[in-house]
C-alpha positions as CSV (number, residue, x, y, z in Angstrom):
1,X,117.2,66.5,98.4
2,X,119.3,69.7,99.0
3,X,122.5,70.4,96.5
4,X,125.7,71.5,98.2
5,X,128.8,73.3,97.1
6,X,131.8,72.0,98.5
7,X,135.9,72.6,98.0
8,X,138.4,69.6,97.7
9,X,140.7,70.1,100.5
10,X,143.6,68.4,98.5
11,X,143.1,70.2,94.9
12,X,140.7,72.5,95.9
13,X,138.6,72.0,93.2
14,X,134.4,73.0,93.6
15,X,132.1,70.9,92.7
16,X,128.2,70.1,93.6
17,X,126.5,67.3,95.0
18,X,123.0,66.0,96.2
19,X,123.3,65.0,99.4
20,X,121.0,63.3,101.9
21,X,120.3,64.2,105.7
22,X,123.2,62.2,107.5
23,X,125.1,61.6,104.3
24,X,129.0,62.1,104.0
25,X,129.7,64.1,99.8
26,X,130.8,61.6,97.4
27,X,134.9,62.3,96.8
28,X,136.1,65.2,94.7
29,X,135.6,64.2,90.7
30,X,139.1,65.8,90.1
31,X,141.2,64.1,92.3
32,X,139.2,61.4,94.4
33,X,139.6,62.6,97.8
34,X,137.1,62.6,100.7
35,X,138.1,65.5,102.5
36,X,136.4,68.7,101.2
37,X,134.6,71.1,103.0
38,X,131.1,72.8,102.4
39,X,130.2,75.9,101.0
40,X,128.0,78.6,101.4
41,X,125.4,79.0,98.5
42,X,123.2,81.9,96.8
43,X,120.1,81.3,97.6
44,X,117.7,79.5,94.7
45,X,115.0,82.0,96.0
46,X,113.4,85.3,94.8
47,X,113.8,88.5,97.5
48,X,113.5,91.8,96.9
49,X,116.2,93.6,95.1
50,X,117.2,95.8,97.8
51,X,117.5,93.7,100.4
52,X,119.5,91.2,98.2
53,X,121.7,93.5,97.7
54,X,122.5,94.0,101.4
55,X,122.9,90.5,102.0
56,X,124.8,89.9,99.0
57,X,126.8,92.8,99.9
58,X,127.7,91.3,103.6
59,X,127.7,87.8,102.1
60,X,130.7,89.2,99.7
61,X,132.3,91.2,102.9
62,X,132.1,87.7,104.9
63,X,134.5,85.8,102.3
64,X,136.8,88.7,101.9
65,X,137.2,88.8,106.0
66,X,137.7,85.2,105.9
67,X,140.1,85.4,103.1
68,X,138.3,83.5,100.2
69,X,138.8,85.9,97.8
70,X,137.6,83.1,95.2
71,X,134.7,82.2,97.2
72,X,133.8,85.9,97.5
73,X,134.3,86.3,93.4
74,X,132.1,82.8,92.8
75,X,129.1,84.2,95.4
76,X,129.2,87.4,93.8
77,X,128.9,86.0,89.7
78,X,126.4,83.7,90.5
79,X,124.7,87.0,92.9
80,X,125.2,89.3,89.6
81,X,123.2,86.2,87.3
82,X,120.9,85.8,89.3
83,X,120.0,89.3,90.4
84,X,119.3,91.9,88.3
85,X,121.1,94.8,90.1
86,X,123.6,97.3,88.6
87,X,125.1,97.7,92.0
88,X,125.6,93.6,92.4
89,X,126.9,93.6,88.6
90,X,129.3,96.7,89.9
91,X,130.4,94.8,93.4
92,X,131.4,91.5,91.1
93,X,133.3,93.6,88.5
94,X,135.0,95.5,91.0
95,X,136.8,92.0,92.4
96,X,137.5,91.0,89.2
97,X,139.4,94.5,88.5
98,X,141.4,94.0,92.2
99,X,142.1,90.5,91.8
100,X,143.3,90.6,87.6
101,X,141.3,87.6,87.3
């Protein structure tokens, strides 16, 4: 069964959860609520460093266009953790340094 990401539409809290094909999340484990929306994940695969960086790169440019600067800061730690690339450490350290947070 596949894990999910998803945000709380009321507090906006992110939590994970196991979900089955056809199944609706279980509610938010901060506030209770049902509405919440899915998220994009890393990947829980190997690729090669250089393209991982390119699609971490667009992955981090997607958020940013779509205005989830804190989805676009979450993608990119988890990226830097998991990939072992000065230029992904750089990309997550630079929106941490534009954001203050």
């Amino acid at each position: 069964m596949p894990i999910y990401d998803y945000e709380c539409a009321e507090c906006g809290a992110i939590f994970e959860v196991i979900v089955k094909r056809g199944e609706r999340p279980s509610p938010c484990p901060e506030c209770g609520s049902r509405e919440s929306k899915k998220l994009m994940a890393a990947p829980a695969f190997h690729i090669k460093e250089d393209r991982a960086t390119t699609r971490i790169e667009k992955r981090v440019k997607s958020y940013l266009k779509d205005g989830n600067i804190s989805g676009a800061m979450r993608f990119a730690d988890e990226a830097a953790s998991m990939v072992k690339s000065d230029k992904v450490r750089r990309i997550s350290d630079k929106l941490h340094q534009k954001t203050g947070i």
